[in-house]
N, C-alpha and C positions, 0 to 999 in steps of 0.2 A: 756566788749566784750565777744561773746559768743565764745565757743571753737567748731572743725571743727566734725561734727556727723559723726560716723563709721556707724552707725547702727537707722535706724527709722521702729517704728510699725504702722501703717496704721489700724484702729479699726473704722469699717462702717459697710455699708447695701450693697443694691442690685447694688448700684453705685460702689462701689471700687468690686465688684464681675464681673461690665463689661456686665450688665443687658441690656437691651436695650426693653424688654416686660418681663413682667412679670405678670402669673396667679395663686392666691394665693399666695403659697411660691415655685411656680415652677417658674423657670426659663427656657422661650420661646426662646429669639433671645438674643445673645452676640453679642459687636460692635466687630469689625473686631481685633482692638487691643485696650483693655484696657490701663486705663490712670498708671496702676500699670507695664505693659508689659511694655510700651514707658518709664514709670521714671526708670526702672530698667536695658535700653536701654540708656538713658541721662545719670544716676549716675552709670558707672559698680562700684566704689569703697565703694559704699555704701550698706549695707544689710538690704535689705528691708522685711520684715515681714508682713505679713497682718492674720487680722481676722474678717470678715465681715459673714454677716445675713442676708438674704431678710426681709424685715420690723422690721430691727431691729432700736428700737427710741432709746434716751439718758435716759429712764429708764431703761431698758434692760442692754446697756451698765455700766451704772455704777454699777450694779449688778458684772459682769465681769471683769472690768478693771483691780483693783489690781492683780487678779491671772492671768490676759496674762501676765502684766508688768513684775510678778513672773516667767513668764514661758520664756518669748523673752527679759528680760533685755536689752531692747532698752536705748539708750542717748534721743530720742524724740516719742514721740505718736502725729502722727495724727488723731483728730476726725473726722473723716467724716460721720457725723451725722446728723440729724432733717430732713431730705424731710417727714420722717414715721410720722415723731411729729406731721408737719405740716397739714400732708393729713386728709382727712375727713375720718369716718368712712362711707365710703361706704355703705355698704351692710345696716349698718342700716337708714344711708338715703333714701335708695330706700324701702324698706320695710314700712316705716314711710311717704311716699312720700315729703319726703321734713323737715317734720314739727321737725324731732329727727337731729339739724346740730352738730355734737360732733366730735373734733379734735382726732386726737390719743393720743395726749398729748399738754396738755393747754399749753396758753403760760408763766402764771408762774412756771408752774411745768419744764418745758423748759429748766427757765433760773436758775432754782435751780438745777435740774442735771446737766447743764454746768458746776456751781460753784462745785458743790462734783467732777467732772470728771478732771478739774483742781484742784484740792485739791487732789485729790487721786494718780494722776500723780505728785506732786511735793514732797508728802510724801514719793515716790518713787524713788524720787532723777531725775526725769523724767521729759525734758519739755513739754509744754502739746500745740499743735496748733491748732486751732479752724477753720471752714471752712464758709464760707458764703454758705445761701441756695437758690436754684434755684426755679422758676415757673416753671407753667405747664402749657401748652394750655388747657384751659376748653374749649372751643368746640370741639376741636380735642380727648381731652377726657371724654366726655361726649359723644360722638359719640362710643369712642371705648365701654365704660364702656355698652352702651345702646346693643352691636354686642353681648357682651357678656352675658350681665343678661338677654337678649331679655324683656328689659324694656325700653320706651323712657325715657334715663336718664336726656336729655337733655329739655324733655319737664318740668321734675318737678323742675330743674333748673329755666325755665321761669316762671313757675307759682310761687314758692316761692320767687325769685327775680329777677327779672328783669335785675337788675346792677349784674349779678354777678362774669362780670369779672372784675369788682371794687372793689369786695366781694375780692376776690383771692388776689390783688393786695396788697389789704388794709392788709386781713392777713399775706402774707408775709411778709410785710413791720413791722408788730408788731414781729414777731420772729426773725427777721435780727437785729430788734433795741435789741432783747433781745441780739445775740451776742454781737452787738457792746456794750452795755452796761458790759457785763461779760467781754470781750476785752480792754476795758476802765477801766472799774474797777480794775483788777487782772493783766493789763498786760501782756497779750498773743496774740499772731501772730495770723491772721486768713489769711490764703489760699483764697482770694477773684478772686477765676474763675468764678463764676455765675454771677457777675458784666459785665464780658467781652463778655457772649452768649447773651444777647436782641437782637443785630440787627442780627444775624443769619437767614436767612431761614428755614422754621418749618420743611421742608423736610433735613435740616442740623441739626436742633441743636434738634430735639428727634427722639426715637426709635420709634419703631408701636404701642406705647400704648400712645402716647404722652402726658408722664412723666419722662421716661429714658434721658438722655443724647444720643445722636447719636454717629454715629462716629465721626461727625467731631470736637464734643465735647471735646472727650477724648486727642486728644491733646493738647486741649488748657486746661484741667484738669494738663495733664503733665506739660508742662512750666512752669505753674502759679507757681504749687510748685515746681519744681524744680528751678524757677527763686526767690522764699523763705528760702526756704534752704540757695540759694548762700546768699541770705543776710545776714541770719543766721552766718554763717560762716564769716564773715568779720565786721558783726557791733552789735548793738545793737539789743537784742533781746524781739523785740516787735512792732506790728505795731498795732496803734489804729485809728480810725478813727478819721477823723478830726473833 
């Protein structure tokens, strides 16, 4: 049985910062209230701690971890990590028109930073919770990406693939197996609110770069975990996929 957490640290990117567009490593539009503002509104008794980065992936992170864990001595760490891992390198697909596709970070190397960032959290007497990761509208985002590079982004999309929101599908679905796999193997909770946004309306579930979480997102960010935690707190600590 796990015992009842005083204190969690929240360790993410431009999502747990409340992003809703983002250019470069500027941040454009905030959703109205983040899912950090609502859980801290859900749990008053609980001290919430956060350290997030626009485009920060799970190599970055685990560079970092042990010295926040050092610094905010939290009972739990949330990772809210990989949408960065996931995404493409932009800038050198357009420039390449298509032909250079390179992830930010593959997906073994992915699920090798999971395993050190669960290992580094439990060396630190810390338990470590893992998050499921969300799509993005590639025509909605290939349109923004095209307003912005004043490049049709969308067109070298069609010429290099055809299916490629199958392309998208297919890769998410290889870094989600990568959680579930680290989750299965080592025994850690994942936060599975990305599961629950699909049937959302695209004008609900992203921001104006459509990749952010919307507003109406972020509440159902808050529940999820905060509807984790409670389990936490009363049973066994760990949910693996079936």
């Amino acid at each position: 049985m796990s015992t009842i957490s005083r204190s969690l640290l929240i360790v993410g990117d431009s999502i747990t910062l409340g992003a809703t567009e983002v250019v470069g490593t500027e941040v454009l539009t905030h959703a109205s209230q983040s899912f950090v503002q609502i859980l801290r509104q859900n749990l008053p008794s609980l001290r919430i701690d956060l350290d997030a980065a626009v485009r920060r992936t799970t190599t970055e992170a685990a560079g970092v971890l042990p010295a926040l864990l050092q610094k905010f001595r939290p009972d739990r760490v949330l990772l809210m990590l990989g949408g960065n891992d996931v995404d493409l390198n932009w800038r050198r697909y357009i420039v390449s028109t298509g032909t250079k596709i390179v992830h930010n970070v593959e997906v073994a190397k992915f699920e090798e930073n999971l395993r050190r960032l669960v290992a580094e959290a439990r060396e630190s007497g810390v338990m470590p919770i893992l998050s499921d990761l969300p799509s993005l509208d590639l025509a909605g985002r290939t349109l923004w990406l095209s307003t912005k590079a004043g490049v049709d982004v969308a067109a070298i999309v069609r010429t290099v693939n055809a299916n490629g929101e199958t392309e998208v599908r297919e890769r998410l679905l290889a870094y989600n197996d990568a959680v579930n796999r680290v989750a299965s193997d080592l025994q850690v909770t994942v936060v599975r609110w990305a599961a629950q946004i699909p049937s959302l309306p695209h004008e609900q579930r992203f921001g104006p770069d459509s990749l952010h979480p919307g507003d109406r997102v972020h509440p159902i960010i808050a529940q999820t975990v905060t509807d984790t935690l409670r389990r936490l707190d009363v049973g066994p600590s760990v949910s693996v996929p079936a």
